[in-house]
C-alpha positions in Angstrom: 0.7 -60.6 87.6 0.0 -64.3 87.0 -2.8 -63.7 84.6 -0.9 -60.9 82.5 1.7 -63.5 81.9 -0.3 -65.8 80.5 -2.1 -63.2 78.4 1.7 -62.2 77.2 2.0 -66.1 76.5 -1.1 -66.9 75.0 -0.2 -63.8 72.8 3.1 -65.2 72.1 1.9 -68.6 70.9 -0.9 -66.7 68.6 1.9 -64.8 67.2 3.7 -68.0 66.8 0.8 -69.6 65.3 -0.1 -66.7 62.9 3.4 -67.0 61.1 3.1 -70.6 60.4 -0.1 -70.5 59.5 0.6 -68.9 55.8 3.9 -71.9 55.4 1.6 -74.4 56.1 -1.5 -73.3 54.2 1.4 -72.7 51.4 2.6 -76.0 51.9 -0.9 -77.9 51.8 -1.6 -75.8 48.4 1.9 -77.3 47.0 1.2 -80.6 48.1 -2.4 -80.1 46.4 -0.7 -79.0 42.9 1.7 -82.1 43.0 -1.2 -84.6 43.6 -3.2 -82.8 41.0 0.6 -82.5 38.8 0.4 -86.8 39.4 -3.1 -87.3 38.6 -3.1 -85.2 35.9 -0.2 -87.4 34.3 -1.2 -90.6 35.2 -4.8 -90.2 33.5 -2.2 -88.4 30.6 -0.6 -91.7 30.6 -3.8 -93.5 30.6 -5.4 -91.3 28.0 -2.1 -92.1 25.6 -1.9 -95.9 25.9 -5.8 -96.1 25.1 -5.1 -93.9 22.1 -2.5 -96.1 21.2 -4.2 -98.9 21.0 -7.1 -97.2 19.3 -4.7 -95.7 16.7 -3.3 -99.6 16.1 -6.5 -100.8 15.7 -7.5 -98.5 13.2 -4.4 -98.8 10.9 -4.5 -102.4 11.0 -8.3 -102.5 9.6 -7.4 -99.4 7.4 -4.6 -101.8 6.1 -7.0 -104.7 5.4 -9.5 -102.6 3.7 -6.8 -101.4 1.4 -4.0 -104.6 1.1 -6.7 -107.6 1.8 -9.8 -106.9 0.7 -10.2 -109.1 -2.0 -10.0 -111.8 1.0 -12.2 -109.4 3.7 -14.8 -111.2 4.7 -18.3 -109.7 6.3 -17.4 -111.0 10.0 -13.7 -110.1 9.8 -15.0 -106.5 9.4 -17.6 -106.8 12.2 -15.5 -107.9 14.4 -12.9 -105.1 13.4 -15.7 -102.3 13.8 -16.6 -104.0 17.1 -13.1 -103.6 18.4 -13.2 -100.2 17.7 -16.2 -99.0 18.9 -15.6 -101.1 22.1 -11.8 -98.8 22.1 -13.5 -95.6 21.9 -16.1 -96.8 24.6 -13.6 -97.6 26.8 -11.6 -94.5 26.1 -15.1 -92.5 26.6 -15.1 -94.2 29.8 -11.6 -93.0 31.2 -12.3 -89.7 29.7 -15.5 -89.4 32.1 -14.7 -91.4 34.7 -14.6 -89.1 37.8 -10.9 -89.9 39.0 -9.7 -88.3 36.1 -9.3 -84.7 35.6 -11.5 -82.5 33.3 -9.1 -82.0 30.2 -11.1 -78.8 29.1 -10.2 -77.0 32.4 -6.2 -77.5 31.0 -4.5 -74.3 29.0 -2.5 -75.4 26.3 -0.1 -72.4 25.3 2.6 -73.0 22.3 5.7 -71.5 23.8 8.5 -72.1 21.1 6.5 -71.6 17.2 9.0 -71.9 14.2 8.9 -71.6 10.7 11.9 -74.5 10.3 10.8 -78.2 9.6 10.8 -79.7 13.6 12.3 -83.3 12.9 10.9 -84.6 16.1 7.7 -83.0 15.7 7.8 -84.9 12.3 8.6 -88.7 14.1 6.0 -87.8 16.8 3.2 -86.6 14.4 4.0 -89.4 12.0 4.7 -86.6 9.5 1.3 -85.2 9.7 2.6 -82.1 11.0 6.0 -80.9 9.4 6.7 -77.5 11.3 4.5 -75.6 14.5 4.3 -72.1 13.2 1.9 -69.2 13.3 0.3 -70.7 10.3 -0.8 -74.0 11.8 -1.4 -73.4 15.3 -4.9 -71.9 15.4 -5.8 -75.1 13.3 -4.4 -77.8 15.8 -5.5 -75.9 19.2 -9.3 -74.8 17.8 -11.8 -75.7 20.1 -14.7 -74.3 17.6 -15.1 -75.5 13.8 -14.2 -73.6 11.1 -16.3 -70.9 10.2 -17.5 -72.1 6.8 -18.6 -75.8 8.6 -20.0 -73.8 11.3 -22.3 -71.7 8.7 -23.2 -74.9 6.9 -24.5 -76.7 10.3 -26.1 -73.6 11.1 -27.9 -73.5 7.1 -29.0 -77.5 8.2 -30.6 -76.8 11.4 -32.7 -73.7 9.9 -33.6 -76.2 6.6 -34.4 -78.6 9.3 -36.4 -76.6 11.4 -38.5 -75.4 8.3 -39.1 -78.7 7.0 -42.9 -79.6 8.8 -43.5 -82.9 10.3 -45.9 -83.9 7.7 -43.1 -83.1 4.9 -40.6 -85.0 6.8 -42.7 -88.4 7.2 -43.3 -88.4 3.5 -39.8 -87.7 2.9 -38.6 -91.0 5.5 -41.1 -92.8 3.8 -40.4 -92.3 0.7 -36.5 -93.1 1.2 -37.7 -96.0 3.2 -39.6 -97.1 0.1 -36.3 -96.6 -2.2 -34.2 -98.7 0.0 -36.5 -101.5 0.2 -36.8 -101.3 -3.4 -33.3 -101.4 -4.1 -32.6 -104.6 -1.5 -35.3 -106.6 -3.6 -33.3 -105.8 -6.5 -30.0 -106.5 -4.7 -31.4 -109.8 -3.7 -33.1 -110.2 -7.0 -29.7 -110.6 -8.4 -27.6 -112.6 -6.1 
């Protein structure tokens, strides 16, 4: 009698323990989503300040290059280029650091498309992008080129790959000869 009550409770708490099993297993997986919800933004966060600041420093040596370059000197641009590139390393970085999540895995589905001019698509675009329609859309979310630069990189790389390796040393040395050719003369004159 003893030992069918405890079969009847051990039954009871596997019962029990069966029902709560799916709320916390649901639980766990929404506590999952939220951290990844979090991480996801933060590195969104991350991923906007760094463009930011790449974005700042490319308009601010596009505007010297344009406004100032009768006063532009050679080490001004260096240093500008070197700013940059160090940016886009540093935003190569984030991008692959392993903290952050993979980006391609994300869907990105336009829910509301228009025809009408968006005025804060306009301020947040910079007026690059006056309205999200059907038009426009497959242009902003491709993931692939466009057809005709895709056909033209795939007419390069079967030029290139007919091309022999004798045929292409002649061809790097003769441009090699053409550059050196033109520096004397560059020098020549200065």
């Amino acid at each position: 009698m003893q030992q069918q009550n405890r079969q009847k409770v051990e039954a009871s708490k596997v019962r029990s323990l069966s029902r709560k099993l799916p709320r916390v297993v649901a639980a766990d997986t929404a506590a999952a989503m939220q951290r990844e919800e979090k991480q996801l933004e933060a590195s969104l966060d991350a991923l906007l300040s760094q463009v930011a600041d790449l974005k700042n420093s490319l308009g601010s040596f596009i505007y010297k290059l344009e406004n100032k370059y009768d006063r532009l000197t050679w080490p001004s641009v260096l240093d500008s280029s070197a700013l940059l590139s160090g940016q886009l390393n540093t935003l190569n970085k984030v991008l692959k650091h392993k903290k952050t999540p993979l980006f391609r895995n994300q869907v990105i589905i336009p829910l509301v498309l228009s025809p009408d001019r968006a005025e804060d698509l306009m301020r947040q675009t910079e007026g690059r992008v006056p309205v999200f329609s059907h038009e426009v859309v497959p242009d902003h979310l491709r993931t692939k080129p466009d057809p005709e630069v895709e056909e033209q990189e795939k007419q390069l790389t079967t030029d290139a790959a007919r091309i022999g390796a004798d045929v292409a040393q002649k061809q790097i040395q003769s441009l090699n000869k053409m550059c050196s050719n033109l520096l004397e003369k560059i020098s020549k004159e200065e």
